[in-house]
SELO-968306 format. One line per 3 residues: number of its first residue (from 1); their letters; for each residue x, y, z of C-alpha. Coordinates in Angstrom, 2 decimals, padded with zeros to 5 digits, always signed. Each point is the difference from the previous one (the first is absolute). Layout:
N
NUM) a) X:Y:Z; ...
This chain:
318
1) xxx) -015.59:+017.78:+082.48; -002.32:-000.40:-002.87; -002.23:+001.72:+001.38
4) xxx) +002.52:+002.73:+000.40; +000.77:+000.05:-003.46; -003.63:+000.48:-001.37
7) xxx) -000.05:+003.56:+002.23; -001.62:+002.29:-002.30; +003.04:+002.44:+000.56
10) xxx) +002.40:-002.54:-001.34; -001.90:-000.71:-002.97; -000.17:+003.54:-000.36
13) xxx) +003.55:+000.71:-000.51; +000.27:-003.63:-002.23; -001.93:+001.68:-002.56
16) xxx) +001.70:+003.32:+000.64; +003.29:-001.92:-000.56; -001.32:-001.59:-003.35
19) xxx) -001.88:+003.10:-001.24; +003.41:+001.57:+000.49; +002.08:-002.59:-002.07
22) xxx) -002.57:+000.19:-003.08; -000.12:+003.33:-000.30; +003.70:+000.26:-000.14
25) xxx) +000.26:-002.82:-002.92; -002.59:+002.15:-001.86; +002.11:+003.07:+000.59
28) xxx) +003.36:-001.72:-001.04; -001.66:-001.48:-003.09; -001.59:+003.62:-000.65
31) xxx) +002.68:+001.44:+000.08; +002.23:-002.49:-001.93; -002.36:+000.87:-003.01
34) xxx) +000.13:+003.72:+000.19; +004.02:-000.45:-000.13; +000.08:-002.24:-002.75
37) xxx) -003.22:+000.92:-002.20; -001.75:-003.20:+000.57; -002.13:+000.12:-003.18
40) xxx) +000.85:+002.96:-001.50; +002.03:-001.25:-003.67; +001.12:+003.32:-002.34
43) xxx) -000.24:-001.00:-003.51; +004.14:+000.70:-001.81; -000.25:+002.52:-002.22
46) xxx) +002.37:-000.89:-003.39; +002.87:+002.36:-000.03; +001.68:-002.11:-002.70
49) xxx) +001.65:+002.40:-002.67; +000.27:+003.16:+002.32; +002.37:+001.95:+001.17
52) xxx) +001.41:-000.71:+003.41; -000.54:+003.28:+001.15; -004.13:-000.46:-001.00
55) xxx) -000.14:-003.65:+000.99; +001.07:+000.59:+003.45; -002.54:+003.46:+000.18
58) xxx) -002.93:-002.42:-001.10; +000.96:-002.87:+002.57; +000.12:+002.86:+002.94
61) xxx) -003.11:+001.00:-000.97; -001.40:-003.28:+000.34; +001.17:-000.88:+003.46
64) xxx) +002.63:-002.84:-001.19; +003.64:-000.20:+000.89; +002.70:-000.76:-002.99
67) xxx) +003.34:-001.04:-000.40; +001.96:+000.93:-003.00; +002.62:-002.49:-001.51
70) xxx) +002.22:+000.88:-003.37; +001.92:-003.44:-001.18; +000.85:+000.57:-003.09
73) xxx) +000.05:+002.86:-003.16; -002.35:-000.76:-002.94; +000.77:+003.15:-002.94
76) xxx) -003.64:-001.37:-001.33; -001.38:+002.08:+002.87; +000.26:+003.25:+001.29
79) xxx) +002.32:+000.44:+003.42; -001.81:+000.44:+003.23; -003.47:-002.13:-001.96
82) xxx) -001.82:-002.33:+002.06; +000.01:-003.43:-002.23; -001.07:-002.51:+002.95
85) xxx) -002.06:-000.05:+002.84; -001.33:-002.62:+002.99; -002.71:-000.68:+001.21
88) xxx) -000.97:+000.51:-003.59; -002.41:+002.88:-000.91; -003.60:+000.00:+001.03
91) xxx) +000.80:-002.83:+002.73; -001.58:+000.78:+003.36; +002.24:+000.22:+003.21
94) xxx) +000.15:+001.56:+003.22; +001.26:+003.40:+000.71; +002.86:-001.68:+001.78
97) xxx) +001.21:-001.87:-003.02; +003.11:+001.43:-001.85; +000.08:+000.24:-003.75
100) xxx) +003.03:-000.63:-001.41; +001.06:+002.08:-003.44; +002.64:-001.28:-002.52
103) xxx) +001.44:+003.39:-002.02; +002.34:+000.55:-002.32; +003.14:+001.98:+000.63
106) xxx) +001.41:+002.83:-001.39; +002.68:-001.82:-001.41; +002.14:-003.29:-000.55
109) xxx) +001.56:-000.99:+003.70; +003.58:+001.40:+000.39; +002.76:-002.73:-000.59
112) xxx) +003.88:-000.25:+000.72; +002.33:+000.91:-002.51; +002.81:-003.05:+000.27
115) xxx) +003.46:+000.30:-000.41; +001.21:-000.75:-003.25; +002.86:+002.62:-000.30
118) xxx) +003.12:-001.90:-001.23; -002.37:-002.49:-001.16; -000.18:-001.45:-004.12
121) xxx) -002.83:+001.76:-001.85; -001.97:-002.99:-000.41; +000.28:-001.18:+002.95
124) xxx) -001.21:+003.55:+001.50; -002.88:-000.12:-002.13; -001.34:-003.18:+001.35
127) xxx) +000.24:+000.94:+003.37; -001.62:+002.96:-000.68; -002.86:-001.15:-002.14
130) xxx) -000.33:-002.55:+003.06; -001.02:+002.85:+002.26; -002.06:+001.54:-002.16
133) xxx) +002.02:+002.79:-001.32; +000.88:+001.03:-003.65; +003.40:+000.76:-001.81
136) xxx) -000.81:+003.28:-001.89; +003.34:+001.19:-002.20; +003.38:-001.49:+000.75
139) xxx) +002.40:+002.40:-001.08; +003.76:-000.97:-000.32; +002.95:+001.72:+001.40
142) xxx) +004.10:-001.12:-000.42; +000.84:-002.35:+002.87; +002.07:-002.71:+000.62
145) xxx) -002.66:-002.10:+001.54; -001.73:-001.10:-003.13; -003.70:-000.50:-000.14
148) xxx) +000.10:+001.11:+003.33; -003.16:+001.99:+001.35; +002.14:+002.99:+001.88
151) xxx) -002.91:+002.08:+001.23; -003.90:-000.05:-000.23; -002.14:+003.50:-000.71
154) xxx) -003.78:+000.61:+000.71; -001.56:+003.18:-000.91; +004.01:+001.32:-000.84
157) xxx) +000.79:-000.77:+003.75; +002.53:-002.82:+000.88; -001.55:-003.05:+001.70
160) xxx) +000.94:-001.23:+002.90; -000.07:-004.13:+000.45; -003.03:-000.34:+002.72
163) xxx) -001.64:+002.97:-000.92; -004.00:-000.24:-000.20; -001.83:+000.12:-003.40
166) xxx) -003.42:+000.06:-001.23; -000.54:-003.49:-001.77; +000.72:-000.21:-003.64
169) xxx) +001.87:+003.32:+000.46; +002.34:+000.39:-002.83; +003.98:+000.76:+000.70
172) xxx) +002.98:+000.96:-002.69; +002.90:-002.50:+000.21; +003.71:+001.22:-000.67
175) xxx) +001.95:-002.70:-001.39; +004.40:-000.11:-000.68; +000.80:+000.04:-003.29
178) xxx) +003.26:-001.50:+000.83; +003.41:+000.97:+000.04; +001.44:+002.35:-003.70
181) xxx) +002.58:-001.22:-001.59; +003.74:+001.73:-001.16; -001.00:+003.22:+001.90
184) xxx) +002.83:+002.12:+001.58; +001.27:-000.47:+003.07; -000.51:+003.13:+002.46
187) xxx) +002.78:+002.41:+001.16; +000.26:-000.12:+003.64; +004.02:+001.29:+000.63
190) xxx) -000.70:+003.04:+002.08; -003.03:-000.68:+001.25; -000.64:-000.97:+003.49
193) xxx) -000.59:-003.45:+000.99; -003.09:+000.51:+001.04; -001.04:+002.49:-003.38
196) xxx) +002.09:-003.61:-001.99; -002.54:-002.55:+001.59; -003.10:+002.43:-001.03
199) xxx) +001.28:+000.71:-003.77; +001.22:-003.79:-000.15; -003.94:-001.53:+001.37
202) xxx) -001.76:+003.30:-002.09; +001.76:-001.88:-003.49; -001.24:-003.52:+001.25
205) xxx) +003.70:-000.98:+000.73; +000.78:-002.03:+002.79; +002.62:+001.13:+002.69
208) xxx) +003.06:-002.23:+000.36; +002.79:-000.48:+002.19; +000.61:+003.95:+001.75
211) xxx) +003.37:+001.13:+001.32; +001.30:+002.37:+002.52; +003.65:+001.10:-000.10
214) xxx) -000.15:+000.28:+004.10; -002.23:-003.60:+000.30; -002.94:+001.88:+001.57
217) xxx) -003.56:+000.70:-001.22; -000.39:+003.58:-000.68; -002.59:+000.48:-002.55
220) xxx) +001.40:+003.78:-000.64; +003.58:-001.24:-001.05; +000.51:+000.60:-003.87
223) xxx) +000.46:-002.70:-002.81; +003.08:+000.62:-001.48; -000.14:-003.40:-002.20
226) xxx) -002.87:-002.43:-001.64; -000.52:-002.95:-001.76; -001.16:-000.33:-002.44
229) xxx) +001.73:+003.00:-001.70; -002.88:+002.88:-000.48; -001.65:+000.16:-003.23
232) xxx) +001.10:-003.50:-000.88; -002.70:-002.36:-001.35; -001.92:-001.94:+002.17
235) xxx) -003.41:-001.50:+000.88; -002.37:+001.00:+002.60; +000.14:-002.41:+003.11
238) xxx) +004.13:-000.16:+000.13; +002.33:+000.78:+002.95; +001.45:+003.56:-000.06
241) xxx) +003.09:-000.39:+002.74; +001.08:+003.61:+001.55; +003.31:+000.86:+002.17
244) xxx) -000.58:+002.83:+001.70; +002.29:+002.39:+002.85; +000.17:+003.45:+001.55
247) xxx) +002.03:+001.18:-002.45; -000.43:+001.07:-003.55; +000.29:-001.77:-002.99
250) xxx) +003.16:+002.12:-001.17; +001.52:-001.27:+003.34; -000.75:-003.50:-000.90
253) xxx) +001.90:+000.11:-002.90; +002.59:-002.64:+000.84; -002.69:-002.22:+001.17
256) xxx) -002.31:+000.48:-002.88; +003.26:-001.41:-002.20; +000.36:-003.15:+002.18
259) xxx) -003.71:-000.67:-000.31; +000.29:+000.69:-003.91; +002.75:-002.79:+000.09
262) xxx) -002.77:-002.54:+001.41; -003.01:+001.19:-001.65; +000.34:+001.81:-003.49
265) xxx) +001.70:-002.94:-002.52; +002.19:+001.44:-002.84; -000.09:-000.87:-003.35
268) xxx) +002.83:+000.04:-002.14; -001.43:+002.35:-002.67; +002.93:-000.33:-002.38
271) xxx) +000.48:-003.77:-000.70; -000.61:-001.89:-003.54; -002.11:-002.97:+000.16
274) xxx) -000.06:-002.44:-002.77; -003.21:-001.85:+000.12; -000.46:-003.49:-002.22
277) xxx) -002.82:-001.93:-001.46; -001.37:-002.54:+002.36; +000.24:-002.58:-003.24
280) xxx) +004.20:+000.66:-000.49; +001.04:+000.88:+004.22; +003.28:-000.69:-001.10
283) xxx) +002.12:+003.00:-002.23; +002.25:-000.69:-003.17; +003.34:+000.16:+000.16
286) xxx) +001.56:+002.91:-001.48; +001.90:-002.11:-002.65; -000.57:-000.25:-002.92
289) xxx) -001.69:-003.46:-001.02; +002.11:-002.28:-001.54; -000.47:-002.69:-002.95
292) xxx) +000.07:-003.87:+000.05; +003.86:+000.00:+000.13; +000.47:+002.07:+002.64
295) xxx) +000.95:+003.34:-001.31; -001.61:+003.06:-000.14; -002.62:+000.49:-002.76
298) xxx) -001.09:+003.38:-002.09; -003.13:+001.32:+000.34; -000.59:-000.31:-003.98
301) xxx) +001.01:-004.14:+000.46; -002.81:-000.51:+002.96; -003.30:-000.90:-000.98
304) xxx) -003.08:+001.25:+001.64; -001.06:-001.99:+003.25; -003.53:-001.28:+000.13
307) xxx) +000.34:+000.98:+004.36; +000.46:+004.19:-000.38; +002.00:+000.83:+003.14
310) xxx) -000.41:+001.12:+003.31; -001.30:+003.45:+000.23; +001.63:+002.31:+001.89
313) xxx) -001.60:+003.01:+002.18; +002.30:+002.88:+001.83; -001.56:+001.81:+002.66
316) xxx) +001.68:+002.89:+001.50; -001.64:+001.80:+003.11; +000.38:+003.13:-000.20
């Protein structure tokens, strides 16, 4: 068997077998550093302070991948500049390396606008600043919702809550002024309902109690009553109750007295009122005073009092 074995012809193909296997681990090792540059470094050239747009023309030219990040805006540098780069300049890598650039944006990153309609003033200011953004003017209108931000303007466009803003964008605020005082009340008899509730919410009045002759809903039926009476003095914010029906107000006459009955008070315009001093509530008699005895007593015979007497005020209301 040895003797077998030690046949020229098997040796032969032994060393066959093994030339084989070496010169396949050369050729995968070969090969291994033609794919991956074994020993070949390229020196980073510094791109620091250029332009995007020329950094990544220099890096092409020098055989290097790059990736391009933008994290956060700096206004000390120009948008689209190159402030950092790694490896750092002049380092030495392979061809296969990636470079990584840091740039500065174009602009501040984009933020929410939150919702601070309905909101107090100073509370909508802190959320605001919180996010970044800026209260510009705040410009009051009459509303009943004092202090109240009502609606929020960028660039004389109305905001939106959640719509997307450069950061530190600046935004107007419009703010209620509150309710006026002692204005008049609208006229609404003859209107429809529907024209009442706009002319009623267009004076910052609230609507009240509305009702239909026939118990239904029909916003075209025409108010042929209201309370309070039109042109009456009122503030801003109170109930304005309307009675409305198919019919016109001339038709609604008998009505219109029953409701006056309820709703419109009458003053007697005519009556004397005799007001006293809060010191003397209660009034003289009408006789004349008498003296220590009992009887009556002249004028010229009564000494002056030390205690004048009661005044007495007539008021007649015309």
């Amino acid at each position: 068997m040895l003797k077998s074995f030690l046949n020229w012809k098997v040796l032969l193909n032994l060393l066959l077998a093994i030339g084989v296997f070496i010169g396949l681990v050369w050729l995968t090792f070969r090969w291994l550093e033609i794919r991956t540059h074994h020993g070949q470094e390229i020196p980073v050239p510094n791109v620091v302070n250029l332009s995007v747009q020329d950094a990544m023309k220099v890096l092409d030219e020098s055989g290097l991948e790059y990736e391009i990040d933008s994290p956060r805006y700096d206004p000390k540098y120009r948008p689209l500049q190159v402030l950092k780069m790694w490896p750092s300049a002049g380092s030495r890598i392979k061809g296969s390396r990636t470079v990584q650039l840091i740039i500065n944006p174009k602009n501040w990153a984009k933020v929410s606008v939150p919702d601070i309609l309905d909101r107090y003033k100073n509370l909508a200011f802190r959320q605001l600043d919180q996010v970044g953004l800026k209260v510009g003017d705040t410009l009051y209108e009459p509303s009943i919702q004092r202090d109240a931000v009502l609606r929020m303007i960028y660039n004389g466009t109305t905001l939106k809550p959640g719509t997307l803003l450069p950061r530190f964008s600046t935004i107007d605020l419009v703010i209620g002024s509150g309710p006026k005082r002692d204005i008049n009340v609208p006229n609404v008899v003859g209107l429809t309902v529907q024209e009442a509730k706009a002319v009623i919410s267009q004076n910052l009045f609230e609507i009240g109690l509305v009702e239909h002759e026939d118990g239904g809903k029909d916003e075209s039926d025409i108010v042929y009553y209201q309370d309070p009476a039109a042109f009456s003095i009122r503030d801003q914010g109170m109930q304005i109750d309307i009675w409305a029906s198919k019919k016109t107000p001339a038709e609604m006459s008998v009505k219109i007295e029953n409701l006056n009955s309820q709703h419109r008070v009458k003053i007697d315009t005519t009556a004397v009122y005799t007001i006293w001093d809060d010191d003397n509530p209660t009034p003289p008699s009408d006789a004349p005073p008498k003296n220590s005895s009992g009887n009556p007593s002249n004028s010229s015979d009564q000494k002056p009092k030390d205690d004048p007497k009661p005044k007495k005020t007539t008021v007649k209301v015309d």
